[in-house]
Residue frames as a rotation matrix with the C-alpha (Angstrom) as fourth column:
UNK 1
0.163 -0.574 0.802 -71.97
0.929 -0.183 -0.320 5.89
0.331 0.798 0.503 -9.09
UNK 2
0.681 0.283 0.676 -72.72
0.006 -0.924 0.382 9.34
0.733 -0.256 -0.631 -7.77
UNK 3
0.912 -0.394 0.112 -70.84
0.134 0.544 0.828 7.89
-0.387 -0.741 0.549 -4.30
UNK 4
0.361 -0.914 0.186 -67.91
0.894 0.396 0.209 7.15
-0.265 0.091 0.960 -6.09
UNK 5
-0.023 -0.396 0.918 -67.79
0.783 -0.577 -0.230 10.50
0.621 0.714 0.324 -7.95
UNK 6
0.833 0.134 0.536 -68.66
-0.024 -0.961 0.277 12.39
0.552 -0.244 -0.797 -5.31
UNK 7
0.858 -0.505 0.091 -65.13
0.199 0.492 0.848 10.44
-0.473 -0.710 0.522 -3.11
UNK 8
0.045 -0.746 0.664 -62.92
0.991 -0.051 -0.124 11.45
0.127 0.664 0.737 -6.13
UNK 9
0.082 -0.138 0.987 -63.75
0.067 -0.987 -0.144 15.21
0.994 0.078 -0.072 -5.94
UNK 10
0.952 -0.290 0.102 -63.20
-0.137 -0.103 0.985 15.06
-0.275 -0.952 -0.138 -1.90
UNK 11
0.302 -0.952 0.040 -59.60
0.791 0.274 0.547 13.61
-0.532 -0.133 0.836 -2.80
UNK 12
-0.150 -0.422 0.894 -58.78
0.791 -0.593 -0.147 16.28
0.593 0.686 0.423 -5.35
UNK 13
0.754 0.257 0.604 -59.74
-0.134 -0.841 0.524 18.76
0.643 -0.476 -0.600 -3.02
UNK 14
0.961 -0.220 -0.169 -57.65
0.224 0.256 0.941 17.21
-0.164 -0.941 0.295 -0.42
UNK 15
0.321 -0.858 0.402 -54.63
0.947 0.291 -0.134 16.74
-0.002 0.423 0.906 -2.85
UNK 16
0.130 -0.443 0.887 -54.93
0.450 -0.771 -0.451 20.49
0.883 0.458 0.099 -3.82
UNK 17
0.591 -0.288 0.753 -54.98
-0.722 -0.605 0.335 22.02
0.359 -0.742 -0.566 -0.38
UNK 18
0.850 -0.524 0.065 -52.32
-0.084 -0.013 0.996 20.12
-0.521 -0.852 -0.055 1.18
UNK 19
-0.054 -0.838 0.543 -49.79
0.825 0.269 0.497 19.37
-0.562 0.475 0.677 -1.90
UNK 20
-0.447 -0.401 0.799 -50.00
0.877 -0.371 0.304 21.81
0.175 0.837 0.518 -4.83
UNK 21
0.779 0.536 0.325 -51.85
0.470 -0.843 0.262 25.27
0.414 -0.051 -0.909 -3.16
UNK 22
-0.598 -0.794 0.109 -49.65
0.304 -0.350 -0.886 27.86
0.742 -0.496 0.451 -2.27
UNK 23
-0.727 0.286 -0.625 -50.96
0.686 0.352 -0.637 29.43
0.038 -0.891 -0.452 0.80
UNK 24
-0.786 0.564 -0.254 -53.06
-0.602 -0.792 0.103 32.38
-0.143 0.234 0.962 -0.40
UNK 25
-0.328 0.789 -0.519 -55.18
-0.603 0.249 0.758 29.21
0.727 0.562 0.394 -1.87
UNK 26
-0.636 -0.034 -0.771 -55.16
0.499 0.745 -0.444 27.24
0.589 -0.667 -0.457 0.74
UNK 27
-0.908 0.256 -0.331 -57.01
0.140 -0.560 -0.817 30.22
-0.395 -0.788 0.473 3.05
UNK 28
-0.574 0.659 -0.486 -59.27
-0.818 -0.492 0.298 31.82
-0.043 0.569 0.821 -0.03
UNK 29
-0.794 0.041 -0.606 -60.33
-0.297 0.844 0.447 28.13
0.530 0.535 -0.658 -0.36
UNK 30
-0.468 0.541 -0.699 -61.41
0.810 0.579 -0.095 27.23
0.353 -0.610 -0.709 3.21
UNK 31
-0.817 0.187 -0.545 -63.08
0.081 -0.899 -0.430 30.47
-0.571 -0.396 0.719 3.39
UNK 32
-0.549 0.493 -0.675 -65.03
-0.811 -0.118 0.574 29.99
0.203 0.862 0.464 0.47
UNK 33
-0.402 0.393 -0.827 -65.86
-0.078 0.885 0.459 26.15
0.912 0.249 -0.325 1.02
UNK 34
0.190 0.499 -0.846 -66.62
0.892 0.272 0.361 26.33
0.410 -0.823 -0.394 4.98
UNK 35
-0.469 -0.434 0.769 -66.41
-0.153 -0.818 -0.555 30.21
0.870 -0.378 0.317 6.03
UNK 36
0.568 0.700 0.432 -68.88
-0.430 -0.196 0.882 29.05
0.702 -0.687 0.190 9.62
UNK 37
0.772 -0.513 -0.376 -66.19
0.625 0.720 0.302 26.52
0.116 -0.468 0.876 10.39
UNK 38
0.037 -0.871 0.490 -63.39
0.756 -0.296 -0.584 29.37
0.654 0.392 0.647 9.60
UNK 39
-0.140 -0.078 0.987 -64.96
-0.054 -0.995 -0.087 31.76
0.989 -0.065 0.136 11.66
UNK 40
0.817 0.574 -0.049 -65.80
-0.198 0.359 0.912 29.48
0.542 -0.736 0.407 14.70
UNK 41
0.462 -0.809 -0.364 -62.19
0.883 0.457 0.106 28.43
0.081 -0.370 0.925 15.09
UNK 42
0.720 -0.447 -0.532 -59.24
-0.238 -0.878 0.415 30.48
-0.652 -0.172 -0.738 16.38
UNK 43
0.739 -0.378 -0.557 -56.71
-0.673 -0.438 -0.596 31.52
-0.019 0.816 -0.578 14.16
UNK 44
-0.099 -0.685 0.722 -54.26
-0.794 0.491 0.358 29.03
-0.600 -0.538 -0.592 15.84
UNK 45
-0.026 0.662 0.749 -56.40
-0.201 0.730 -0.653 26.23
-0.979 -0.167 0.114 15.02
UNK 46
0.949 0.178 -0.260 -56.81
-0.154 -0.456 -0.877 27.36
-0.275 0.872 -0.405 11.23
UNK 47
0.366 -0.799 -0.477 -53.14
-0.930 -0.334 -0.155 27.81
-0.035 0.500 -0.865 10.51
UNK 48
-0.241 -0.437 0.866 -52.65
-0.719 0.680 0.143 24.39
-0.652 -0.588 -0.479 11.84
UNK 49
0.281 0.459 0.843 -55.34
0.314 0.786 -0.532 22.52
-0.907 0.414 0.077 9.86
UNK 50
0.969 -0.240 -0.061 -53.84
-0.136 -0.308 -0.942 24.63
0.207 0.921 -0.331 6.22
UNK 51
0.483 -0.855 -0.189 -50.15
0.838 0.389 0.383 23.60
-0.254 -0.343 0.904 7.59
UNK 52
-0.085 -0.556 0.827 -48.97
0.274 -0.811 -0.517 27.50
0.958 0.183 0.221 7.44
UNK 53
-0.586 -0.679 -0.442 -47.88
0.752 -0.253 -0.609 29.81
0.302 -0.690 0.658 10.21
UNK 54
0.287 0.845 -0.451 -50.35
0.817 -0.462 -0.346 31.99
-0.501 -0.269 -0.823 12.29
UNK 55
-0.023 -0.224 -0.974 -48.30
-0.241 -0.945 0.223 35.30
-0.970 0.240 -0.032 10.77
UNK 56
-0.993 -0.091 0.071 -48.75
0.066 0.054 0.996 34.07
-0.094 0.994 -0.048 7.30
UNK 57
-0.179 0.953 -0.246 -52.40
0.967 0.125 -0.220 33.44
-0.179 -0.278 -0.944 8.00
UNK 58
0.393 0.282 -0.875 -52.63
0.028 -0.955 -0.295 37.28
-0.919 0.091 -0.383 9.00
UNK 59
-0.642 -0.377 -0.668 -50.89
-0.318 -0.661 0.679 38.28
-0.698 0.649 0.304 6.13
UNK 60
-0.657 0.655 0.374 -53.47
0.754 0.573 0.321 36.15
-0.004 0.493 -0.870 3.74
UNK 61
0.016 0.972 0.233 -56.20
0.994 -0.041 0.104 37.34
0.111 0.230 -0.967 5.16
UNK 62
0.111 -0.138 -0.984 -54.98
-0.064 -0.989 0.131 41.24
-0.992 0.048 -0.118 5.35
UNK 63
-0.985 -0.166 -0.039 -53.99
0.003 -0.244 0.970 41.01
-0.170 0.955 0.241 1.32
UNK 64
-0.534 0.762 0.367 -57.45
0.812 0.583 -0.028 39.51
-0.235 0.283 -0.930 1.01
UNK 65
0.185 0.575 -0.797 -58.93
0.779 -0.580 -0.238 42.35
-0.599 -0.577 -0.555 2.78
UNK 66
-0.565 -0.777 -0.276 -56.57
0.136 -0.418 0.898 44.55
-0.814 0.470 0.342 1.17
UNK 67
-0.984 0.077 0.162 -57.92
0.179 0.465 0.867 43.25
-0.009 0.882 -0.471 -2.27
UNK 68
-0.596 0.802 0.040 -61.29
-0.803 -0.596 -0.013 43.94
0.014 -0.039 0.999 -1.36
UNK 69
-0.662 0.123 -0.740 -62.43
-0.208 0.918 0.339 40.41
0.721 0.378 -0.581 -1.18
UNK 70
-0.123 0.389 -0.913 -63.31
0.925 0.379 0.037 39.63
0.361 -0.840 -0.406 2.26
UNK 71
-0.034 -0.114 0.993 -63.84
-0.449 -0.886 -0.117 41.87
0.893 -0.450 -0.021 5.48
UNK 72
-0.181 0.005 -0.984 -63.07
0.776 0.615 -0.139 40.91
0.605 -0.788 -0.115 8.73
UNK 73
-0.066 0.577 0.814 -65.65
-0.621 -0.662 0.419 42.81
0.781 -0.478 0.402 11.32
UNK 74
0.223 -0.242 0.944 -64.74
-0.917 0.276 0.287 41.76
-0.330 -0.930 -0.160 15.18
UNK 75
-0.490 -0.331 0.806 -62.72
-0.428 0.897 0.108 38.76
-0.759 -0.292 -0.582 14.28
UNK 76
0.118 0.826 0.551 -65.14
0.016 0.554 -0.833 37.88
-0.993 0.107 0.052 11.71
UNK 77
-0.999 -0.021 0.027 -64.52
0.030 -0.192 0.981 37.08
-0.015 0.981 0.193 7.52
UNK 78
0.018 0.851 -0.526 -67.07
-0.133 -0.519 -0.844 38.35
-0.991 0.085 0.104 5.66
UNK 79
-0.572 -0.466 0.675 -66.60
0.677 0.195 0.709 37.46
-0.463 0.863 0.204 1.96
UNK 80
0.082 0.572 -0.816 -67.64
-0.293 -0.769 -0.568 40.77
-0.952 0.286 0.104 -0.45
UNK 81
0.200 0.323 -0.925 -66.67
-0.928 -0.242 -0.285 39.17
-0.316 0.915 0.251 -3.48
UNK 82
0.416 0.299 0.859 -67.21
-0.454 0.887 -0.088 35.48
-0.788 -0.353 0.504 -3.85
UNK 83
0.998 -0.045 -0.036 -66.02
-0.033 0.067 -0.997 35.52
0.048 0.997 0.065 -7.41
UNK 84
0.446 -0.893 0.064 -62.66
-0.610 -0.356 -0.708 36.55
0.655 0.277 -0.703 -6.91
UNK 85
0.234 -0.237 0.943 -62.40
-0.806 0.496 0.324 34.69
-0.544 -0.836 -0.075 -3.86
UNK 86
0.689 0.316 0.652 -62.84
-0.019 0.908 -0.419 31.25
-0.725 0.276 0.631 -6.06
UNK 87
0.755 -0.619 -0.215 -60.37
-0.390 -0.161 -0.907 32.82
0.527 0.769 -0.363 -8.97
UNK 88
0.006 -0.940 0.342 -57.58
-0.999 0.007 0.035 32.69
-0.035 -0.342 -0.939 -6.17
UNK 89
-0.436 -0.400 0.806 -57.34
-0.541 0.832 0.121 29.26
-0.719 -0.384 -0.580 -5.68
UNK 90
0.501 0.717 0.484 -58.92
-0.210 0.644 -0.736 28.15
-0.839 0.267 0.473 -8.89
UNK 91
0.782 -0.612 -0.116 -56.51
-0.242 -0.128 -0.962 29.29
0.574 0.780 -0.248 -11.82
């Protein structure tokens, strides 16, 4: 039972990042859910697997910054406020 429930909340994840996130959620997401995998890959790589453009990407993760959410130290996200992070892509 667990099994099954845990195969339903993979699809709903899947559904929401590739059909109904806009891209802000799509980024704030896979930052939040896998930031070692986010920071291991290049930015290329990233824009590809969230189906957005590498210059949207930057912009994302500059508002983030911006916002005070993340930090990005040599190339690196940092996430300062885990809360908000989860708001973006949750409401």
């Amino acid at each position: 039972m667990c099994e099954i429930i845990q195969r339903s909340q993979k699809l709903q994840f899947l559904v929401n990042r590739e059909f109904i996130f806009d891209s802000v959620s799509k980024v704030a997401m896979m930052i939040a859910t896998d930031l070692d995998m986010f920071n291991r890959l290049k930015r290329n790589e990233i824009s590809l697997q969230l189906h957005i453009q590498p210059a949207t990407l930057s912009r994302v993760l500059n508002r983030l910054k911006r916002n005070k959410i993340i930090d990005i130290i040599h190339g690196k996200i940092i996430i300062l406020d885990m809360v908000s992070l989860k708001k973006v892509y949750e409401e």
